[in-house]
C-alpha positions in Angstrom: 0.0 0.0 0.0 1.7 3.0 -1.0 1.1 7.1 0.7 -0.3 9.5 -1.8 2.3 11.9 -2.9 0.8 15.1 -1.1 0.4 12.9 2.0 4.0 12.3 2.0 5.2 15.7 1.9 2.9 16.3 4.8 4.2 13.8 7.0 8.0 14.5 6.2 7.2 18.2 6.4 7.1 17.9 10.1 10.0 18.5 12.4 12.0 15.2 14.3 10.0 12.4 15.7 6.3 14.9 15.6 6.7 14.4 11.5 7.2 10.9 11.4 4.7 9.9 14.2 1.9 12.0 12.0 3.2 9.8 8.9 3.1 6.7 10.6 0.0 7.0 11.6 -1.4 8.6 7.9 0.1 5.6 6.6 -1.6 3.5 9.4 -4.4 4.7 8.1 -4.7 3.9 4.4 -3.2 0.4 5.0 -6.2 -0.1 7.4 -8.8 1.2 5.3 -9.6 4.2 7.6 -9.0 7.3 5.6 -13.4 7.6 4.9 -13.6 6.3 8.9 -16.7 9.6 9.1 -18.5 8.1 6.2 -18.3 5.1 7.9 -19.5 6.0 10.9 -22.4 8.0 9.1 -23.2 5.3 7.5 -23.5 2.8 10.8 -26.1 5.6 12.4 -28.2 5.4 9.6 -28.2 1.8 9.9 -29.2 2.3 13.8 -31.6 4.7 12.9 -33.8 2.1 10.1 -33.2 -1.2 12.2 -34.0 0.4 15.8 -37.3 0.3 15.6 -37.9 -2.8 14.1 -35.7 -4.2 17.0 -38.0 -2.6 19.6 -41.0 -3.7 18.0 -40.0 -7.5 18.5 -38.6 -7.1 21.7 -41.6 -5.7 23.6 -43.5 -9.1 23.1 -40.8 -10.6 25.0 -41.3 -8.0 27.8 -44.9 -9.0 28.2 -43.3 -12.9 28.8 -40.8 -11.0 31.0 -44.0 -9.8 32.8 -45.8 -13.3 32.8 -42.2 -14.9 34.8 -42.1 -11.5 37.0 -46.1 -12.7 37.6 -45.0 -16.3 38.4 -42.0 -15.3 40.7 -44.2 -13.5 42.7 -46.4 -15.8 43.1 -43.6 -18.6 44.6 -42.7 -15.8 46.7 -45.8 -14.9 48.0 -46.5 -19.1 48.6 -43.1 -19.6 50.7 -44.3 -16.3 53.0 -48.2 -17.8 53.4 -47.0 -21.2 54.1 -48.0 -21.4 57.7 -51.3 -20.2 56.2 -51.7 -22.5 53.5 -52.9 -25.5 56.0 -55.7 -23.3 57.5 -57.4 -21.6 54.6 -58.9 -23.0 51.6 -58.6 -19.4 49.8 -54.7 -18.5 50.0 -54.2 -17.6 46.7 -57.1 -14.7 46.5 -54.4 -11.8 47.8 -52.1 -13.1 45.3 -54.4 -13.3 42.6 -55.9 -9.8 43.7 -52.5 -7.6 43.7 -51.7 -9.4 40.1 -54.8 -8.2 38.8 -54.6 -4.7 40.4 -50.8 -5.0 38.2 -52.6 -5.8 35.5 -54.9 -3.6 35.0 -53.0 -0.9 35.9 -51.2 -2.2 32.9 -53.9 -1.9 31.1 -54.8 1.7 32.0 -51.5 3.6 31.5 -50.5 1.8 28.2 -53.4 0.7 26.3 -56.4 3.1 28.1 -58.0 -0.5 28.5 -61.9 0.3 28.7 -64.6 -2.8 29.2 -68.1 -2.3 27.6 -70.7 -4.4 29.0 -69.2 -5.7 31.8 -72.7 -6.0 33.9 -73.7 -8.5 31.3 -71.4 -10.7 33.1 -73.0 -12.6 36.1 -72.1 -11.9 39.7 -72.9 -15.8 40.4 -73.3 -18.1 38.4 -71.7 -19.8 35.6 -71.0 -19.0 32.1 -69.2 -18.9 28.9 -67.6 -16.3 27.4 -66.3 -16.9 23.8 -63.7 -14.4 22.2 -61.6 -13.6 19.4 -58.1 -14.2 19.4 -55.4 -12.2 19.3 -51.8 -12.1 18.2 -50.9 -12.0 22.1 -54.4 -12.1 24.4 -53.2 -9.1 26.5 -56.7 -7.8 25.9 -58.3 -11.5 27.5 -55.7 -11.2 30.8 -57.0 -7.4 31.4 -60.8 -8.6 31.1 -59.6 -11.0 33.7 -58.0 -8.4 36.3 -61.3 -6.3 35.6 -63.3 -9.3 36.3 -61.3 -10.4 39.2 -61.3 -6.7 40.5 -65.1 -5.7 39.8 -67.0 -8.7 40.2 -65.0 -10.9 43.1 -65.3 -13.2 40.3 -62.1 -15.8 38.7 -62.9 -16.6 35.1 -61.1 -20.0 34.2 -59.9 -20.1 30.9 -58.8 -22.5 28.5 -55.3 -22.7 26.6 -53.6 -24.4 24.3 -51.7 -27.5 25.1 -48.5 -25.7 24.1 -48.9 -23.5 27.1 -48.6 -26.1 29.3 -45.3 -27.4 28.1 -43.5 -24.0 28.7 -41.0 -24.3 31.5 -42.3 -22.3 35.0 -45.4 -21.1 34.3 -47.4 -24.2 36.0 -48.0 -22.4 39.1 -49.4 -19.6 37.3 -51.9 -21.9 35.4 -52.6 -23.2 38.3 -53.7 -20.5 40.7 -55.5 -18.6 37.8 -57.5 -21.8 37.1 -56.5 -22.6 33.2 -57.3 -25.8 31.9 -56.2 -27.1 28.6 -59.6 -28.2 27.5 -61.2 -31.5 27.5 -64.5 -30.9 27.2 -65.8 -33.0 30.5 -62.6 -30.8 32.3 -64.9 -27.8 31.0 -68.4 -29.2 31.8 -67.3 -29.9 35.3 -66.1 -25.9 35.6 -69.4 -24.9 34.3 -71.3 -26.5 36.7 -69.8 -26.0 39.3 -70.6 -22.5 39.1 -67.8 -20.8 37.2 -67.5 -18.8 34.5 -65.1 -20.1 31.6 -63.4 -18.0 29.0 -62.3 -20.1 25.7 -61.0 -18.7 21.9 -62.4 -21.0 19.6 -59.9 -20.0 17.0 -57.0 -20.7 19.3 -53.5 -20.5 17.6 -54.4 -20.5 14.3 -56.7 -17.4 14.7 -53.7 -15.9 17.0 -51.0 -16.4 14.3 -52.9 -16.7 10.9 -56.1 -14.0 11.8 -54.6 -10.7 10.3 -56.1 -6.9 10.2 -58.8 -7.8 8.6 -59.8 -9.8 11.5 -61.4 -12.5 10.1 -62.0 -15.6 12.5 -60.0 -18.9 11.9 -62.7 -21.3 13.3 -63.4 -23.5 10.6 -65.8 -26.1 11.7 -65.5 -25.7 15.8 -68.1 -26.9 17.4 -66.8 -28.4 20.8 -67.2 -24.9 22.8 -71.3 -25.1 21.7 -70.9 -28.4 22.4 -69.7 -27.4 26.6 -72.7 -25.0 26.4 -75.0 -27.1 25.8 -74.1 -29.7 28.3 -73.6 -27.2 30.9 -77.2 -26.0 30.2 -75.3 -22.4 30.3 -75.7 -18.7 28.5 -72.6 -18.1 25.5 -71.5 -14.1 25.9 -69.1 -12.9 23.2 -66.5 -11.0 23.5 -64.6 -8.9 21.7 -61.6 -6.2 21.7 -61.3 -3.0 19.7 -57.7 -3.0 17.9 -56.4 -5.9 19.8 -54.4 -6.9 16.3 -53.0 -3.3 16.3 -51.2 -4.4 19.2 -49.8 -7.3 18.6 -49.2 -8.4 14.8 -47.7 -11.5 13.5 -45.8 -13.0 10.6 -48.2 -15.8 10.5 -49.8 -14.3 7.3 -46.2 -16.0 5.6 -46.7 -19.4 4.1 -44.1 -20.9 5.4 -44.9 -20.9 9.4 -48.1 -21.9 8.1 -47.1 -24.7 7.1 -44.4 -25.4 9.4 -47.9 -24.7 12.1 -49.9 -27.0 10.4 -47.2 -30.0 9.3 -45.1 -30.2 13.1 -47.9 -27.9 15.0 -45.5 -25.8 16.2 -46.4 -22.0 16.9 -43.4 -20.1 15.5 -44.7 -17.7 13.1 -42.6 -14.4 15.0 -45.0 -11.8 17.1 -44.1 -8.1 16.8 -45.7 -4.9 18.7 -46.4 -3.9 21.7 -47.9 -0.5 20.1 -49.8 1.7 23.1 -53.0 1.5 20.7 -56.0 2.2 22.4 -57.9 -1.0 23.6 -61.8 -1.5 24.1 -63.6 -5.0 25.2 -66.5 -5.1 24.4 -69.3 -7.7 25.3 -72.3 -8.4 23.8 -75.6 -10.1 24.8 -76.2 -13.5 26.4 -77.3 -16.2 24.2 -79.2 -18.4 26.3 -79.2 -21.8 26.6 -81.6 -23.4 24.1 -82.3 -27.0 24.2 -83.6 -27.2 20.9 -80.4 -26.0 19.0 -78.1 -28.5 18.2 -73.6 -28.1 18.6 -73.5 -26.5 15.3 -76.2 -24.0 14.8 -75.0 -22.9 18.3 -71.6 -22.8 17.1 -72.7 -20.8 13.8 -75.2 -18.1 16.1 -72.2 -17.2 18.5 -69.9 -17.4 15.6 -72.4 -14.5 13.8 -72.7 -12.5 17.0 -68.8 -12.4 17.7 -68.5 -11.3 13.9 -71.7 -8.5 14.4 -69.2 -7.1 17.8 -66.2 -6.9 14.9 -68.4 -5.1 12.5 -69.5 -2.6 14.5 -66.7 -1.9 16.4 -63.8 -2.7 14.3 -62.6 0.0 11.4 -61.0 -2.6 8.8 -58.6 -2.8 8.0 -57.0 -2.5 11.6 -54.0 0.6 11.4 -51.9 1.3 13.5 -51.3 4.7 13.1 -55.6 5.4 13.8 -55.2 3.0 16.8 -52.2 5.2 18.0 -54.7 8.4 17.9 -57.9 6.9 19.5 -55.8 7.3 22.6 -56.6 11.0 22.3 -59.9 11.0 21.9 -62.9 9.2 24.0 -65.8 8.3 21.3 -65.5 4.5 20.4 -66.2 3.9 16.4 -70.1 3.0 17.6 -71.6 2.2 21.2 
C-alpha cells in the first residue's frame, strides 16, 4: 500500500519524531482502510436509525413474557411467605391473585387506556361462557380477567392451548389462575360447578394466521357449543377494539403456516407492543336453548362475535388510527 504523494510531503514536512509519528499514523491509516472512517460511521447511524425500531417492536412481546415470569416469581414468593397459612385456609391464593390483577390492570390503564363495555352482562354468580376472538398476544383476554377479578370478586377459568402447558415455570401460574387445557368434561365440570369459563375458539391459528382484517379462523369448531349445551349455560361474546394493532404476527407468511400445520409448532414471529387504544367489548347472552343442536350454536355465536367486529372494528385494523384513538374518548359505535 503506498502514501499518496501530497500525504508524504505532509508527513516529512514535520520536524523530528512529531513528523514521522503524523506519517506513521497517515500511513496506518490507508493500509487499514480508515482514511473515509466519518463516512463510515455516518453510514453505521443510519443503519441504527432504520433497524431500531424494528428491533423494539420485536422485543416488547418478549417483555410482556418477562412480565408473565415477574407474575409467576411473585407468586412462589408470596407461597413460601403464606406457608403457615396455607394448612388453614382453603382461599390463599385470593391476595395473590388480587394484587396481580390490580398490576394488570393498571397495565392496562396507563398503556393501552383498557376500557370494558358491557361488563354488567357478566353474572355476579353463576356460571357462564364467554367466547372471544383471538389475538396475536391475548393481552386484551388477561386485562378482562384483572377487571373481572377486581369488579366482580369473580375468577374466570380459561382454556389454553396444550403448548402452554409445556413452557418451563409457568405451571403455578396456570394453576392459581384456574386454566385448563380443555377436554370438554374438564370444562363441563367448571361450568357446573358454578364458574364462568373464557375459551377462543380460534386458538392458535386465529392468533397467528387471523390478520387486520380480523377475520376468524374457526373453521368447523363446534366443541365450545358443544360445553354450552351440556352445561345448560348462556354463551357471551366478546370482543376487543384494535387488539391486532397491538400485537401483529408474521403468520400471514406461508411458510410458518405450514411449518404450524405440518409439526404444530407455533413459531410464526410476534411483533408490537404499540400503546393503541384497547376497548372490550361484550355483547348479549345467548341463552341456553335446548332445541339448538352443537353446530347451529356454534354458527349463532360465531355470527354474534363477527356482528361485535363489524360494529366496532374499522377494517382494515391501522396502527397509526389505533395510535390516535388514545386521544380521543368516542369509540367507532356504542
Amino acid at each position: 500500500m503506498s502514501i499518496s504523494h501530497g500525504n508524504s510531503e505532509s508527513c516529512w514536512s514535520g520536524n523530528g519524531s512529531v513528523g514521522i509519528l503524523n506519517c506513521l499514523l497517515l500511513a496506518w491509516e490507508d493500509w487499514a482502510g480508515m482514511g473515509n472512517l466519518e463516512d463510515y460511521l455516518s453510514f453505521l447511524e443510519y443503519l441504527l436509525w432504520v433497524f431500531t425500531p424494528l428491533a423494539i417492536v420485536f422485543i416488547l412481546p418478549f417483555l410482556i413474557v418477562i412480565l408473565i415470569y415477574l407474575s409467576i416469581l411473585f407468586l412462589h414468593v408470596y407461597k413460601r411467605k403464606n406457608q403457615l397459612r396455607e394448612a388453614y385456609s382453603n382461599n390463599l391464593w385470593d391476595g395473590a391473585r388480587k394484587t396481580l390483577a390490580t398490576l394488570w390492570d393498571g397495565h392496562g390503564a396507563i398503556w393501552h387506556g383498557y376500557e370494558i363495555h358491557g361488563l354488567d352482562k357478566i353474572p355476579d354468580e353463576g356460571p357462564a361462557l364467554i367466547v372471544y376472538y383471538h389475538g396475536a398476544i391475548p393481552i386484551d383476554y388477561y386485562y378482562f380477567l384483572a377487571r373481572v377479578i377486581i369488579q366482580k370478586g369473580r375468577t374466570c377459568h380459561s382454556v389454553a392451548d396444550h403448548f402452554l402447558f409445556k413452557v418451563p415455570g409457568i405451571k403455578l401460574l396456570l394453576e392459581v389462575f384456574s386454566v385448563i387445557h380443555g377436554p370438554q368434561e374438564e370444562c363441563v365440570k367448571a361450568l357446573r360447578s358454578g364458574h364462568l369459563l373464557g375459551i377462543a375458539p380460534g386458538g392458535v391459528r386465529e392468533a397467528l394466521f387471523s390478520d387486520e382484517i380480523y377475520p376468524l379462523v374457526w373453521g368447523k369448531r363446534k366443541g365450545f357449543a358443544q360445553v354450552a349445551i351440556d352445561s345448560k349455560v348462556p354463551i357471551i361474546p366478546m370482543f376487543t377494539q384494535n387488539v391486532r394493532e397491538g400485537f401483529r404476527s408474521l403468520g400471514t407468511l406461508k411458510f410458518f403456516r405450514w411449518v404450524y400445520e405440518r409439526f404444530r409448532l407455533p413459531i410464526a414471529p410476534v411483533y408490537g407492543g404499540f400503546p393503541v387504544k384497547f376497548r372490550t367489548y361484550l355483547g348479549d347472552p345467548i341463552p341456553y336453548d335446548p332445541k339448538l343442536t352443537a353446530a347451529e350454536l356454534a354458527e349463532k355465536v360465531q355470527a354474534a362475535v363477527q356482528a361485535l367486529i363489524d360494529r366496532h372494528q374499522k377494517i382494515p385494523g391501522n396502527i397509526l388510527r389505533a395510535l390516535l384513538e388514545r386521544f380521543h374518548t368516542r369509540p367507532k359505535t356504542e
